[in-house]
C-alpha positions as CSV (number, residue, x, y, z in Angstrom):
1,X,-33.8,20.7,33.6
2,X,-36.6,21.8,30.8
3,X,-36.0,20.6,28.0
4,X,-36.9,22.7,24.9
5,X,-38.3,20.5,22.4
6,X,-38.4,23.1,19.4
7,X,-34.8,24.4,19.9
8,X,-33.3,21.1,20.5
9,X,-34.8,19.9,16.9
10,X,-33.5,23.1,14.9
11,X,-30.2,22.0,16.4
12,X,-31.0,18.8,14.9
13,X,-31.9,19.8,11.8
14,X,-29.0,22.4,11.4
15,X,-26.5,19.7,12.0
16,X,-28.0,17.9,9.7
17,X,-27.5,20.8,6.9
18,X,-24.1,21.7,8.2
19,X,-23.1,17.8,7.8
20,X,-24.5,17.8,4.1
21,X,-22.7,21.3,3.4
22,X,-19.7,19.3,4.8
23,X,-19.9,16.5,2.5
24,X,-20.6,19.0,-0.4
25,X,-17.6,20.7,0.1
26,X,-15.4,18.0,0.3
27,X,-16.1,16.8,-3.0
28,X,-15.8,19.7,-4.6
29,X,-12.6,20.3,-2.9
30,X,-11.1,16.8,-4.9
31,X,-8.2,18.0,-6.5
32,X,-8.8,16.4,-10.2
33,X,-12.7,17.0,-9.8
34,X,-13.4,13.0,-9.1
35,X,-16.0,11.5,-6.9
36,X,-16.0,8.8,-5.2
37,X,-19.8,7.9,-6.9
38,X,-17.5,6.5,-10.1
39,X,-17.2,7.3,-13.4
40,X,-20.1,9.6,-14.9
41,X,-20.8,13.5,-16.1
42,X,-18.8,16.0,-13.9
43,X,-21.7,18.9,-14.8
44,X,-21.9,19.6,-10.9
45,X,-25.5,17.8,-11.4
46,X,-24.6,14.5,-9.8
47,X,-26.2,11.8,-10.8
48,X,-29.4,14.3,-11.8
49,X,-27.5,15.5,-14.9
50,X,-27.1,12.1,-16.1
51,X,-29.2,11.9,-19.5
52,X,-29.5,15.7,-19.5
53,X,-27.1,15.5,-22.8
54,X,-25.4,18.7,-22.1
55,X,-23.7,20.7,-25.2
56,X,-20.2,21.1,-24.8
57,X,-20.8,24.9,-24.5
58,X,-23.1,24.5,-21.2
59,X,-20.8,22.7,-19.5
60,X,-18.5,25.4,-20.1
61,X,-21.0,28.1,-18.8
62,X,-21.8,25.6,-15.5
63,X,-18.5,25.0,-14.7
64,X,-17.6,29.1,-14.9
65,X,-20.7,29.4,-12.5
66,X,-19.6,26.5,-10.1
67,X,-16.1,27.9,-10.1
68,X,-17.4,31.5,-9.1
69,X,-19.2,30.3,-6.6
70,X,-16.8,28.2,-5.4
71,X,-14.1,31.0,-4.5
72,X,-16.7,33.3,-3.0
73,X,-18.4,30.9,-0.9
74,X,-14.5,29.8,0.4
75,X,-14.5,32.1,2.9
76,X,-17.8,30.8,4.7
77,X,-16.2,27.3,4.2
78,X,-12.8,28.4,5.8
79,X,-15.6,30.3,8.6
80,X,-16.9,27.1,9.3
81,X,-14.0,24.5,9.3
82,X,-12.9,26.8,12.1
83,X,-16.0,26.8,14.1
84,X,-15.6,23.2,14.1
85,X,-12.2,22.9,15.4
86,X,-13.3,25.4,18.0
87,X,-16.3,23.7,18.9
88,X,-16.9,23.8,22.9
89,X,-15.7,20.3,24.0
90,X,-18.7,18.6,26.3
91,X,-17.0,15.3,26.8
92,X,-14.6,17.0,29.2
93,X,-16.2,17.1,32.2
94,X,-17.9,20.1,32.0
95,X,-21.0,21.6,29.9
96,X,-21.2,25.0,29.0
97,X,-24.5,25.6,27.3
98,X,-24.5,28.9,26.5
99,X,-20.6,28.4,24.9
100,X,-22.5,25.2,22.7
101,X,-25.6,27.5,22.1
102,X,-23.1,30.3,20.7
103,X,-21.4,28.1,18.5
104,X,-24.3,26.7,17.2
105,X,-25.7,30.0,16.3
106,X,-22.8,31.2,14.7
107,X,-22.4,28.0,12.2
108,X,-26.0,28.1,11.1
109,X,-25.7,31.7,10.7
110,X,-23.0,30.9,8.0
111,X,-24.9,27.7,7.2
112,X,-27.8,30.2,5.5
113,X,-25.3,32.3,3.7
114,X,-24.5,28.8,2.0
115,X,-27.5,27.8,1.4
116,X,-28.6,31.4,-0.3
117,X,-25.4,31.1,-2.2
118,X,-26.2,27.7,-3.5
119,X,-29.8,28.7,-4.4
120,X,-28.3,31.9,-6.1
121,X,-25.8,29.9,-8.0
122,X,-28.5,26.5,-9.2
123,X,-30.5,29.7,-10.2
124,X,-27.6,30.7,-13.0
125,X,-27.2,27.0,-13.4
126,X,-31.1,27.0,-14.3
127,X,-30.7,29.7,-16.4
128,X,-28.5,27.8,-19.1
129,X,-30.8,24.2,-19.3
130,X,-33.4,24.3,-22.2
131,X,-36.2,23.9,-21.1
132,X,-36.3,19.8,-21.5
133,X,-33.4,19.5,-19.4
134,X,-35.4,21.8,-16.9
135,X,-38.0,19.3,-17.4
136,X,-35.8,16.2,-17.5
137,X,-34.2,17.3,-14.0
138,X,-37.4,18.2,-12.3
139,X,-38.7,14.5,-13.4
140,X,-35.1,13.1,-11.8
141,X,-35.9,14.9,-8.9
142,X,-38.9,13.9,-7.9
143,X,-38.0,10.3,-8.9
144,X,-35.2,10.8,-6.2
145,X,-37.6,12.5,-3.8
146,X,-39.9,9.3,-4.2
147,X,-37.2,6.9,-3.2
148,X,-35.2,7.2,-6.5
149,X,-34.5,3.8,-8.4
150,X,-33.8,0.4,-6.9
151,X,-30.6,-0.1,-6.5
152,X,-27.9,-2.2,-8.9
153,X,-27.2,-5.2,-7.5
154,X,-23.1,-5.2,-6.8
155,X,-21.5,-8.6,-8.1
């Protein structure tokens, strides 16, 4: 069997996207808006709005944008969740590539609308950060992309 190198790493690489949308909707599907990170700003930053010293008023705007986003990008979620749990089962026996192939189209397909959605809505986001914070979260960002800090040490 040929093996196709290319096709077998962007199935690589969209699990890997699908698994970080996964993990990005489950937090924001907490029920009192917590995360398991600890205490610290809920601006739907993370830990790059830290600093950013957001006026009271922004984090109203962010949060109306987060929450808009939110319930239109549901149904892709709900699409999604229910790919998974109909995901072609290869540990039984049998192997059906063109069944795995069609269901890994179909989530990265949905995968894309996310990721244009998220773009689309840390676009509006953008649109409400002076232009320091802009600055202040482009500096965080590259700080993160560099290896980000050294870690606390945990008593």
């Amino acid at each position: 069997m040929k093996v196709n190198l290319r096709k077998t790493g962007l199935a690589g690489i969209a699990g890997l996207v699908l698994l970080i949308a996964a993990v990005l909707a489950v937090s924001q599907q907490r029920p009192n808006g917590d995360f398991r990170g600890g205490p610290g700003p809920r601006d739907g930053l993370g830990p790059f709005g830290r600093d950013l010293n957001l006026t009271e008023d922004q984090k109203t705007q962010i949060k109306k944008i987060q929450d808009s986003f939110r319930e239109s990008d549901k149904t892709l979620f709900d699409q999604l969740r229910t790919l998974r749990e109909n995901e072609p089962d290869s540990m039984n026996g049998s192997f059906d590539e063109a069944a795995v192939r069609a269901a890994a189209e179909a989530k990265a397909k949905i995968q894309i609308e996310l990721d244009v959605s998220r773009a689309k809505m840390m676009s509006q986001i953008a649109s409400v950060l002076t232009d320091q914070q802009k600055a202040q979260l482009a500096a965080k960002r590259k700080q993160f992309g560099q290896g980000g800090p050294p870690p606390t040490a945990h008593p």
